[in-house]
TORNU-152090 format. One record per residue: y, z, x of N, C-alpha, C, O in turn. Coordinates in steps of 0.1 Angstrom, whole numbers, padded with zeros to 4 digits, always signed. Layout:
YZXYZXYZXYZX...
***
This chain:
-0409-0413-2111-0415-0426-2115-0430-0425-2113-0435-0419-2104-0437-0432-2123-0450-0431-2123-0457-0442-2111-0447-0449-2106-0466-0445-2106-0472-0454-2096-0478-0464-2106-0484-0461-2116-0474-0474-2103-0484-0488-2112-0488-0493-2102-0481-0497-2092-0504-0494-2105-0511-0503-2098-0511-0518-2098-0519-0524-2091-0501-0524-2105-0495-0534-2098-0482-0538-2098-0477-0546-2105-0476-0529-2088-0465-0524-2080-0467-0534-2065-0476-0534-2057-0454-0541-2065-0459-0551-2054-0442-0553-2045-0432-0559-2049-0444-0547-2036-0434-0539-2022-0425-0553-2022-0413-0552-2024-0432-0566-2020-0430-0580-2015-0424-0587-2030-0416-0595-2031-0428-0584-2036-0425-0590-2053-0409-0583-2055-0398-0588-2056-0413-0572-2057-0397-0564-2057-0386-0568-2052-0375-0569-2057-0390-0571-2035-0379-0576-2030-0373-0591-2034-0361-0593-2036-0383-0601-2036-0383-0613-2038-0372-0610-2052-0362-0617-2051-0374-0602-2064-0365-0601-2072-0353-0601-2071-0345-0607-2077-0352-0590-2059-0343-0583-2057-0328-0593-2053-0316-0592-2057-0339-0604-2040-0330-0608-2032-0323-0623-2044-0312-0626-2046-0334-0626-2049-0327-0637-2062-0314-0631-2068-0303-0636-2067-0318-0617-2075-0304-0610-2081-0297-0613-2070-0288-0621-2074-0296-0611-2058-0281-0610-2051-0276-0622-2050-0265-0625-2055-0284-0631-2043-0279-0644-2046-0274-0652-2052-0267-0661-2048-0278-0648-2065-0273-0652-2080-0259-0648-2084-0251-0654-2091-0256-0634-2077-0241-0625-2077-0236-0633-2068-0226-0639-2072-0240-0636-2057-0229-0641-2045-0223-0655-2052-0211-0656-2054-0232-0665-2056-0231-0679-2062-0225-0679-2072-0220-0690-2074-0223-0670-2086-0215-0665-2093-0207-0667-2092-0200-0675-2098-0201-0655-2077-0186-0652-2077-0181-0662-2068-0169-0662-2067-0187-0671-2063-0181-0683-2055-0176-0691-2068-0165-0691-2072-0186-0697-2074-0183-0705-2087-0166-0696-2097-0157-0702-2102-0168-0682-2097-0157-0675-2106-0144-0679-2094-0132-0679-2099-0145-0680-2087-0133-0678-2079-0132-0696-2075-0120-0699-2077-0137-0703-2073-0136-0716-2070-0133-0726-2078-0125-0735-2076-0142-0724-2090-0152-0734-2100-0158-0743-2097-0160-0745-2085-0161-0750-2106-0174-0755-2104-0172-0770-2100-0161-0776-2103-0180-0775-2096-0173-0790-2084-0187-0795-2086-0196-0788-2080-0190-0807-2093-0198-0816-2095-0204-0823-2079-0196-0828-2072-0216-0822-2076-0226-0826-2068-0231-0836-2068-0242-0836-2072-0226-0846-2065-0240-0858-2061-0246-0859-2048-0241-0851-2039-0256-0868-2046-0261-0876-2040-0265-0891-2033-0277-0894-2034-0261-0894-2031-0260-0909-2033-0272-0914-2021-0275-0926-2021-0278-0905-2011-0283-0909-2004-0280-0919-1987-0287-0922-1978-0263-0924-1989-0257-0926-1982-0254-0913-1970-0246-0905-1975-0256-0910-1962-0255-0901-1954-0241-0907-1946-0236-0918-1946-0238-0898-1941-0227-0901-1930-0226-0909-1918-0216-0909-1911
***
């Protein structure tokens, strides 16, 4: 691999860690589905 000068150690990961996150929340949603969210502001 060639070096690019804007190659960024911290950027990479920040990618990185989105991709996984995005697989983990995927396969929760593939295996669960998907369940509608509100808020109502009422707390417990």
């Amino acid at each position: 691999m060639i070096a690019d000068p804007g190659y960024d150690d911290k950027k990479l990961y920040e990618y990185r860690n989105m991709f996984v996150a995005e697989r983990i929340l995927s396969s929760i949603v593939n295996e669960y589905g998907e369940h509608p969210v509100t808020t109502d502001g009422d707390g417990p």
